[in-house]
C-alpha positions, 0 to 999 in steps of 0.5 A: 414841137417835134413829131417822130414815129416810135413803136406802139404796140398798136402799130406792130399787131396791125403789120400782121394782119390786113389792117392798113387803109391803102392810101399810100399804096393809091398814091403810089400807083398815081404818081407812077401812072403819070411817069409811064409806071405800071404798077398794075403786076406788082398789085396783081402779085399781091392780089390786088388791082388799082381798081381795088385800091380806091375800094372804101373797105379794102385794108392791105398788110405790112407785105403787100405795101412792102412788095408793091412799093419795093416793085415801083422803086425798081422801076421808077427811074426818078429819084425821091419817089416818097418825096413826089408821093408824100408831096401829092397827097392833100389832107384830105387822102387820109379820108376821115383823119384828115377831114378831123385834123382839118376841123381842130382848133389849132395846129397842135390839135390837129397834129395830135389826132393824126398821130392818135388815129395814125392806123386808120389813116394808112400809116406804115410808119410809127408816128409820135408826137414831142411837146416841149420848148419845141414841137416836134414829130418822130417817125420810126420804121419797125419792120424795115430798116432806114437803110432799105429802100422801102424805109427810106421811100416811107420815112419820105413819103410820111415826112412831106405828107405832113409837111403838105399837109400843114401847108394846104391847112395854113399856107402853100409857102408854110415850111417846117424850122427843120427836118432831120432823117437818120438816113445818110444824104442821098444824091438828091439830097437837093431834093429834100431841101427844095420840098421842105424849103428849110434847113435838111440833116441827114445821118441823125439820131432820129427822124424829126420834124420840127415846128418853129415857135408859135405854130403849134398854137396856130389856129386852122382856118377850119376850125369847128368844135361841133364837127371836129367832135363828131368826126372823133367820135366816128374815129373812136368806133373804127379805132373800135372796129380794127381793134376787133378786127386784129383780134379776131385775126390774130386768135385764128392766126394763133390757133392755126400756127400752134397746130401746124403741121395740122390744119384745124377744120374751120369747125373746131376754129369755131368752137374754141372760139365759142362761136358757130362755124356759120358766125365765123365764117360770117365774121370774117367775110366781113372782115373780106378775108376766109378761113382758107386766105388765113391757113395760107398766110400762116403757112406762107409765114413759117415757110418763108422764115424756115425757107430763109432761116433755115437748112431744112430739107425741102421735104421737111419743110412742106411736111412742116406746113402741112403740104402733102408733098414737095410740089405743093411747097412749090406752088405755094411758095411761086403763088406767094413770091414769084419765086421757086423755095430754092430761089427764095432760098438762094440768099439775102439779096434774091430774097430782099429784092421780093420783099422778104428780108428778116425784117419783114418776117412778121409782115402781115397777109390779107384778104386779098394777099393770100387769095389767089388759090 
């Protein structure tokens, strides 16, 4: 059986928004605090603060978890960081995901439902499951390539977190048939074989993760149907709930990014969403976010992408967004990356070292990334 991450539709709409719980992010910060790492003002450019991270309720985008992990990388002088964070992290930190997979009948099943609830449980890659005459899992990045540092830190970190995963379930000395990474080896290359304790290729056609024969149908010492039932159907409501959530998200998104350079007063966001400006505003303090965190994402998307895709005046591009002028471009655009438009502007490797490649460009904003204004 193989498992791989693979693009869904479900997956790319939650990198948009604030839609990701902050598990890896939580144990990021807790890996990097017991090696002298203080991640507390990479959070804090993100709008985020390590107490914030344990908050039940708290859900991060795509570009706050990139930014952050990109700030560890760059401080962390040990190599393998997704290795030592996907490795520290028992079933139980995908929260409610985990309590079910630990309630499955067999292996399989738990495997199945983590790759079905794979949003809720904080996942930045996209997870798939292969059943044939072997099990397998895929794991595929979308906003980021295996190459950058960020793709390989999450295709790490995803790949010992289930291998632990399966070990805290069944056997501490468990060890998968085989582990395969796109990515070429890394100097520590003997790392990946002493976590994973089989055999490791690198360079592959995908990223696999390998079962041996017979452990698919392995029954888990935890197995209850009666709990197992109601966890999914606990799971299928806030499956149920983030699907609401994007959408509300993404229709005010939409409203607002067709109207540019026009900001539409939250009143007639309301309307054309047939609700009252009281509901809105309600729906989306419930949501933690606001109408103004919202403007500012959108604007903080197209100015990034005409900062970096373009040759647009300055000038331009703050009348573009709906800026009264050049200095509030660059306010905005200091309060969004640390960095001037002109240093933004300045080339790919200034613009990737904050997180802002081409490939992000689609990365998500959240309550808490646009709402230091």
């Amino acid at each position: 059986m193989t498992v791989s991450a693979a693009h869904t539709d479900s997956w790319q709409s939650g990198a948009i928004s604030a839609t990701i719980a902050p598990n890896i992010l939580r144990y990021l910060a807790r890996v990097c605090a017991e090696h002298g790492l203080d991640l507390a003002p990479a959070l804090d450019q993100v709008g985020l603060t390590p107490d914030l991270l344990d908050s039940p309720d708290l859900r991060v985008s795509f570009r706050q978890g990139d930014a952050v992990i990109r700030a560890a990388l760059r401080q962390s002088p040990r190599p393998g960081l997704g290795l030592l964070v996907g490795s520290a992290q028992h079933l139980t930190a995908s929260g409610l995901v985990g309590f079910g997979m630990m309630t499955a009948p067999a292996l399989i099943d738990a495997i199945r439902l983590g790759v079905e609830f794979q949003n809720l449980a904080g996942s930045m890659v996209a997870w798939s499951v292969e059943e044939s005459a072997e099990t397998r899992v895929r794991a595929e990045l979308g906003a980021v390539p295996d190459s950058d540092p960020v793709g390989r830190f999450l295709i790490e970190e995803g790949i010992a977190n289930i291998t632990r995963m399966v070990r805290s379930t069944l056997d501490p000395s468990w060890a998968p048939a085989r582990v395969s990474f796109r990515h070429e080896a890394p100097s520590y290359a003997d790392a990946y074989r002493s976590v994973f304790a089989c055999p490791v290729d690198f360079g592959a056609a995908a990223t696999l993760w390998t079962l041996h024969a017979g452990d698919a149908s392995r029954p888990l010492p935890g197995a209850d149907p009666w709990a197992h039932a109601q966890v999914r159907a606990l799971l299928h409501e806030g499956t149920a709930r983030l699907g609401v959530r994007q959408e509300l998200y993404q229709l005010v998104e939409a409203r607002i990014g067709r109207a540019l350079p026009d900001v539409p007063a939250i009143a007639d966001a309301a309307r054309a969403l047939h609700l009252t400006e009281r509901t809105l505003r309600r729906r989306l303090a419930d949501l933690g976010t606001t109408y103004a965190h919202i403007v500012d994402g959108v604007r903080r998307e197209r100015g990034l992408h005409l900062l970096t895709e373009g040759t647009l005046p300055l000038a331009q591009i703050a009348a573009e967004l709906g800026f009264g002028d050049e200095r509030s471009l660059r306010r905005a655009c200091v309060r969004w990356t640390g960095l001037s438009p002109r240093a933004v502007r300045a080339g790919p490797p200034l613009v990737q070292q904050h997180g802002l490649e081409d490939g992000d460009s689609r990365a998500g904003r959240s309550q808490a990334d646009s709402g230091k204004q």
